[in-house]
N, C-alpha and C positions, 0 to 999 in steps of 0.2 A: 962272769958272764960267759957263756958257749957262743962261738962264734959260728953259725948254723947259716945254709941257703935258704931258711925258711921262710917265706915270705912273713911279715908280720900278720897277717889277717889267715893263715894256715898255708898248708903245702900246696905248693905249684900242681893244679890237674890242671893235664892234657888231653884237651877233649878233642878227636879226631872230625876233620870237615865232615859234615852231614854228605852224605851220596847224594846227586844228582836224582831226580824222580826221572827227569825229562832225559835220561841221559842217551833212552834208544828212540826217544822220540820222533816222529817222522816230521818234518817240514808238508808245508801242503803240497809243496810242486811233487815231491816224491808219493804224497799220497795220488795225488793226480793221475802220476802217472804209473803207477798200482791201479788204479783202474781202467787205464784207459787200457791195457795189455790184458784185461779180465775178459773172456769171451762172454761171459757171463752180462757184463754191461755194457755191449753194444746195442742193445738194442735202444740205449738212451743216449748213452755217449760214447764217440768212435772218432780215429784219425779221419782226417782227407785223404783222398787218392795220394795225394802229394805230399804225404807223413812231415808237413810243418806246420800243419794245423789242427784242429780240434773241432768237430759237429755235436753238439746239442741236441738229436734226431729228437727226444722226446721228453722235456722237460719235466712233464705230469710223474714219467716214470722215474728218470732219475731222484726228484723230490722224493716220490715214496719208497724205492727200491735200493737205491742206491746211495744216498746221499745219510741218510740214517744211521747205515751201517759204517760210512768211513770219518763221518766228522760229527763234532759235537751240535754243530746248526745245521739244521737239515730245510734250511731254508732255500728257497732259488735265489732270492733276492741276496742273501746272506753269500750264497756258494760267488754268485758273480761279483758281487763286490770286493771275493778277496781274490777272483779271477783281475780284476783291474788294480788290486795293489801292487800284485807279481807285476805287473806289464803286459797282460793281457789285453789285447784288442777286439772289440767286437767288431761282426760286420755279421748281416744281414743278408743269407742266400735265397736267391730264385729259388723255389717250390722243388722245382725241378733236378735243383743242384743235389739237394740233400738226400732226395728220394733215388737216386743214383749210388750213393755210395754203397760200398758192400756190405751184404746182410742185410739190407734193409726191408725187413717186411714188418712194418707198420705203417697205419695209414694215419698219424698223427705225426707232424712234424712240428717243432719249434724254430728250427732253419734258422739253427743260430750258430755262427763257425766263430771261433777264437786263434787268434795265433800270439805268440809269445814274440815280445820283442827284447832282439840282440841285448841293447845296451842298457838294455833296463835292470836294474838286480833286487829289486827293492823286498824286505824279510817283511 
């Protein structure tokens, strides 16, 4: 008999770990905030005066404009509910508040401001 490392069912292959697909993948907060630095989509969605939070100026638009282009669901309903998985908070601005911030020349508002909270981390 040869005394051989061969396995009894044939030779030892070493098949190398499959690559990552998702390896450059972006999280949403990072695409998030890819847009929100897009001059391009203010006119739907933009900081606060007070860069800790996030305006909604025009819902209609980001659905068709913008939401298409960065994710796979190009829903409103869909984009806010993974705003609320991150820790995002809604709240609900005066008329007034939204139509104020800068750039804004649209007469369509959704007045709808988000902010991120601290302690929340959730993927």
């Amino acid at each position: 008999k040869s005394s051989s490392t061969t396995p009894p069912n044939g030779p030892l292959l070493l098949i190398p770990p499959k690559k990552s697909k998702n390896k450059h993948k972006q999280t949403f907060a990072m695409k998030l905030m890819n847009i929100l630095s897009l001059k391009e989509c203010q006119s739907s969605i933009r900081w606060m005066p007070n860069g800790r939070s996030f305006c909604i100026v025009d819902s209609k638009r980001l659905v068709e404009r913008v939401l298409p282009v960065y994710f796979k669901e190009a829903k409103y309903t869909s984009f806010t509910r993974k705003l609320n998985r991150w820790g995002f908070k809604h709240y609900s601005l005066p008329l007034n508040t939204a139509a104020n911030t800068p750039n804004n020349n649209n007469t369509s508002n959704s007045n709808t401001s988000s902010s991120s909270s601290s302690n929340n981390n959730n993927n």
